[in-house]
N, C-alpha and C positions, 0 to 999 in steps of 0.2 A: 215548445220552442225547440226548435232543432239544432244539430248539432252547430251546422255550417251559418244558422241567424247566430249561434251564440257567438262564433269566433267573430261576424260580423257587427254587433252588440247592438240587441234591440232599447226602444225609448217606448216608454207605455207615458201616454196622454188623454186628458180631459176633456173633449171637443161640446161647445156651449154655441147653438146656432137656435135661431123660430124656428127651423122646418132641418131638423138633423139628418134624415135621409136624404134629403135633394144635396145637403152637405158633401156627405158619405158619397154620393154616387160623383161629384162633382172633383172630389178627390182623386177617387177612384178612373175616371179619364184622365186627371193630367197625367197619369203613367205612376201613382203614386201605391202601394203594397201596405193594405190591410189585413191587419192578423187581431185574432180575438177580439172580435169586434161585440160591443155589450151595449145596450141602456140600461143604464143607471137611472134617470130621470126624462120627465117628457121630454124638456130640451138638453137634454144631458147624452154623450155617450161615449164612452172610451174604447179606446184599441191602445195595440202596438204598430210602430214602422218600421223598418228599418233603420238605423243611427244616418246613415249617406242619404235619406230620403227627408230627414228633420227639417232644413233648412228650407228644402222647396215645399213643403206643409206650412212653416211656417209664415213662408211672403204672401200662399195661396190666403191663407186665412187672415191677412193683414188686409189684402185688395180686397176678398169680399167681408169685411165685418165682423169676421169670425171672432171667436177667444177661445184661444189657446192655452192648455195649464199642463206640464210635466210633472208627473207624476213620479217616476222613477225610470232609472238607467241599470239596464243588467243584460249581463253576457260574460262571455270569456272575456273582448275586448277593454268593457270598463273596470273588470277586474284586475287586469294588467296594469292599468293606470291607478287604481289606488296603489301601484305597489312602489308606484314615484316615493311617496313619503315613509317607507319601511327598508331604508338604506341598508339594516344590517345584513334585514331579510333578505335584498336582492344578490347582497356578495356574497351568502350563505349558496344560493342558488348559483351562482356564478363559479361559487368554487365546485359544488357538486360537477356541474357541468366539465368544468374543467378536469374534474379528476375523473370522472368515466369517461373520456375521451382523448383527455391527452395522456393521461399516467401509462394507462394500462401498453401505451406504444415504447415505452422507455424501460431503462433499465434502473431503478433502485437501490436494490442489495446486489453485492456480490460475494459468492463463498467458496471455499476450495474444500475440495473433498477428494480422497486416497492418497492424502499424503504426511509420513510418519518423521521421517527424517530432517526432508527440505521444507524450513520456516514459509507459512502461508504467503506472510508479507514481499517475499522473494517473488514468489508467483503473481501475485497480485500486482507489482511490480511494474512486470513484464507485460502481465494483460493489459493493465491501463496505455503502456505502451502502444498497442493493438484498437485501442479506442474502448474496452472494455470494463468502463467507468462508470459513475453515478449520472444520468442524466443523458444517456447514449442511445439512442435510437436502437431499437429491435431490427430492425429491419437490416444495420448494417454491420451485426453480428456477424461474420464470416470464422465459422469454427475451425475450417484449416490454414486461413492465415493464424488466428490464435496457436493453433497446434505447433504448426512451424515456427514460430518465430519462440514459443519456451522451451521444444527442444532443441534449438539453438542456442538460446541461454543461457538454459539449465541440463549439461550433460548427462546429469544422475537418474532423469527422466526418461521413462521409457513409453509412455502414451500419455497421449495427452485431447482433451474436445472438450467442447462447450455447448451446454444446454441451456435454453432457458425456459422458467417455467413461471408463467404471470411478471411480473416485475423482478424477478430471482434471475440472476443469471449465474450457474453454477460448473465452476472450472473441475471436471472431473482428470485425474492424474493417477498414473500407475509406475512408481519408481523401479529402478532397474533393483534388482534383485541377484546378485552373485552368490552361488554356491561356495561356501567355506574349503568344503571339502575338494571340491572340483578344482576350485586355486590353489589347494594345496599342492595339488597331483600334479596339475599339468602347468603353473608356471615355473619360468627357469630363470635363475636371477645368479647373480656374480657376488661375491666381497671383494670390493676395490678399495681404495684408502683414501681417506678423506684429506689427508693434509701427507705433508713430508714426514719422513720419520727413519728411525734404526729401529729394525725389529730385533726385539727384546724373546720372544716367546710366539709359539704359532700353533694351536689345537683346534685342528681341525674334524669336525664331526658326520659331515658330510660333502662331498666335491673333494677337488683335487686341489693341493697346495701349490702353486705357483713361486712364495717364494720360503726362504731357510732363515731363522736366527743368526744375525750377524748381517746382514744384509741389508743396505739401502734404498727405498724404495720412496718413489716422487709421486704427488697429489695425483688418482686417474688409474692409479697402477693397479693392476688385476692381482689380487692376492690370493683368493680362495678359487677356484673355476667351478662354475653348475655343468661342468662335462669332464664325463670321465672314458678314458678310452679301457674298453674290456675286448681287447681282442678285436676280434669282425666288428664291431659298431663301438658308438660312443653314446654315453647314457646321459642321459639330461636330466638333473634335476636343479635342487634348490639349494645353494650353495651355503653351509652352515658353519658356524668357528668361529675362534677368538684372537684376536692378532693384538698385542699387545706390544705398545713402541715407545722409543727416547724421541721425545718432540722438541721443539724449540718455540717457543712463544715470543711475539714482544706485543708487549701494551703503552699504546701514547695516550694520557687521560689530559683532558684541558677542564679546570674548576675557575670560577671567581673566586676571587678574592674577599672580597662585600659581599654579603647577603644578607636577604632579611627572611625572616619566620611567622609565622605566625604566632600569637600568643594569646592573648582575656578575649574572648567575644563580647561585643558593645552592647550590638543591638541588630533587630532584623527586621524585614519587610515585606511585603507581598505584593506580588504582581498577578492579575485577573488577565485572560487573553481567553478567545474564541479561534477555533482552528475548523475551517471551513475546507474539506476539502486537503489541501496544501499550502493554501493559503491562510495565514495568522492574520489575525486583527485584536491589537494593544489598544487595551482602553486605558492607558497611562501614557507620557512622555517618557523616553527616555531612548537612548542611542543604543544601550543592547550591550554595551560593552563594558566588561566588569575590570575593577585593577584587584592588585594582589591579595589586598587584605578584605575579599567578598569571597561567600562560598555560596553555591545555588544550588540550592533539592529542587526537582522538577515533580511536579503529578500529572497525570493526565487522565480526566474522567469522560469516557465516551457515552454516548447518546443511542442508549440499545430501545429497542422493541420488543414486546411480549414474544417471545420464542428463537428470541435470541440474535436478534438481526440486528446488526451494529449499524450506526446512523453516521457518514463522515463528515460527523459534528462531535465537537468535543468541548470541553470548558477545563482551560491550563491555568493551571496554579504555581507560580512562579516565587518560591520561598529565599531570598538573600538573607544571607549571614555576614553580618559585620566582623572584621576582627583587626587588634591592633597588630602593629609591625612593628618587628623589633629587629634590629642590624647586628648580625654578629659577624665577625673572621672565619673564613675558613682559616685548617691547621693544617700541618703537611702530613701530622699524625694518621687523621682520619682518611686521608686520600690513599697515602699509604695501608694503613688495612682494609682500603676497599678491594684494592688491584688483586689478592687472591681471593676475595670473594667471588670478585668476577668473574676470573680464570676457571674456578671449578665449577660454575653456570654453564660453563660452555663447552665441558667434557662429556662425553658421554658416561666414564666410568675411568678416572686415574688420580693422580695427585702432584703437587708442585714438588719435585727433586731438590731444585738449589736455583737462586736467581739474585739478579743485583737491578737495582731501582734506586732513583734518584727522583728528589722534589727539587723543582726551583722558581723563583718566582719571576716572572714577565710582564711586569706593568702593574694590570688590576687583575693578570691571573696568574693560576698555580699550573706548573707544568708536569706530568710524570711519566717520566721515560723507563723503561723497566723491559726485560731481557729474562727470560725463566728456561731455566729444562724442567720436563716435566713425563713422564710415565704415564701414559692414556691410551684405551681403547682407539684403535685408530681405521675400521671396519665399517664398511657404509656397504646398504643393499644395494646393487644395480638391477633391473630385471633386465632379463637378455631374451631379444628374438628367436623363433627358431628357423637355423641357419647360416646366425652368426659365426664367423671363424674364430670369436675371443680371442687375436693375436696370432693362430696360427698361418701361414703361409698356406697357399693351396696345395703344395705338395706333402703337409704336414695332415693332411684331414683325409679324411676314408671316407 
């Protein structure tokens, strides 16, 4: 049997005539294809036909007398049709199919590689932006629109392409790298003052002082200068020192009045959720929205593959904590020793002098109004161009 009869699928048959040759040859004119032709018995003698040739053997042998008896059916064709009743088999086969021909076109995993600093998730971001996602054609990978569009981004980058390699598509990145020392040397920066003040004190360690002890100076004001004039030229560096000022603060704080706490934990719950993608899917009811007395631990367990390929499939576990509530007062006490808590949060290096504050109450809330001097660092870096005139007039520059 050949190859091209099996795909066609031959029929082996019985044929039972008085005179089996005059049969056979009778056959053999209506246009009808004998293959392994045998006697078995004097009136006996079997072959094969072609399976398309069955039906016109069979009427021939109907009109003259004959008797016909099928023996068996085989080929590639009738093996295909036993394969009707082995359902799992055929979707087994179907997927095979499917995944040597449609996967190997698409993109799967994605991974970033050369980058120490800037979080993967940032990148990966951006790319998906790009179309550079789970399920994205290969073909429409375009590596310098990727490039372009994350150093846009992400300024910290300094190259950036895309490879891909089977199903992997792998975001290669090469972050900007500054020399320490290089920025030490050749940037040029100012001390200017961050807020109003009297200066109190002025030590300066490197640049030119701009302004004297006793002297008032407003938010912007060039204090220290990174240029110093030596003669024929003016020398540029990095402006270094301590400016030390009488400041004036006010703080307006608004509290309620009512509030509630937490207190005994009840009881707690759990939420199941699959995260496909970006998309969540809650195998629970519920609106998502917690009141005061719940607290929520989240986990999220990802779906990796042998060698480390993460699947953007995940299964989220959603823990609620119960807790009761209990209503107490605020006091004007505790408002009041928050306000030089605050105050020295937000210095870089001084302390509160002398100050008057006041509570009072407004409805359902607490008011505090409060007025400080204070002694604090008052020196902020600017970096300066080179070029700048830092306030001089053109007649004043060399």
């Amino acid at each position: 049997m050949t190859f091209w009869r099996s795909i066609d699928g031959l029929v082996d048959v019985e044929l039972t005539a008085a005179e089996p040759e005059k049969a056979l040859t009778a056959i053999t004119l209506s246009g009808i294809g004998l293959f392994e032709v045998r006697h078995d018995k004097n009136l006996v003698c079997s072959f094969s036909i072609l399976r398309r040739d069955y039906a016109r053997l069979a009427a021939l042998c109907e009109k003259q007398g004959l008797s016909l008896k099928t023996n068996r059916r085989r080929g590639i064709y009738y093996d295909f049709l036993k394969l009707r009743h082995r359902k799992i088999l055929l979707t087994g086969i179907g997927l095979l199919l499917f995944s040597a021909l449609f996967l190997p076109s698409r993109i799967l995993f994605v991974r970033v590689e050369g980058n120490d600093g800037i979080p993967a998730n940032r990148i990966l971001s951006v790319a998906e932006e790009c179309g550079i996602h789970m399920g994205a054609s290969r073909r429409y990978v375009r590596s310098e629109k990727v490039k372009n569009a994350l150093l846009d981004a992400i300024p910290q980058l300094q190259w950036a392409g895309v490879n891909t390699s089977g199903c992997t598509a792998v975001i290669s990145v090469r972050e900007r790298v500054v020399s320490p020392s290089f920025q030490e040397q050749s940037a040029v920066s100012s001390i200017i003052a961050d807020r109003d003040g009297y200066i109190l004190s002025c030590v300066v360690t490197q640049g030119t002082a701009k302004i004297q002890p006793g002297q008032s100076v407003r938010k912007g004001q060039t204090l220290i200068s990174g240029y110093t004039e030596c003669g024929i030229y003016i020398q540029a560096a990095q402006a270094k020192g301590e400016i030390i000022a009488q400041t004036n603060r006010e703080l307006n704080v608004v509290a309620p009045v009512n509030c509630m706490k937490r207190t005994v934990r009840t009881d707690s719950t759990r939420g199941i959720s699959l995260l496909l993608g970006k998309k969540r899917i809650f195998f629970w009811k519920g609106s998502g929205i917690l009141d005061a007395g719940c607290g929520r631990m989240y986990k999220q367990y990802d779906l990796t593959l042998p060698g480390g390929f993460r699947l953007p499939v995940a299964l989220c576990v959603d823990t609620y904590k119960h807790f009761d509530l209990e209503n107490y007062a605020s006091e004007a006490s505790s408002l009041e020793a928050f306000a030089p808590r605050y105050l020295k949060s937000q210095m870089v290096a001084g302390q509160i002098q002398s100050g008057t504050q006041a509570v009072v109450r407004s409805g359902d809330v607490l008011l505090l109004r409060g007025s400080y001097v204070c002694t604090e660092s008052i020196g902020k870096v600017k970096p300066e161009q080179i070029g700048e005139t830092n306030g001089k007039t053109n007649g004043e520059n060399r």
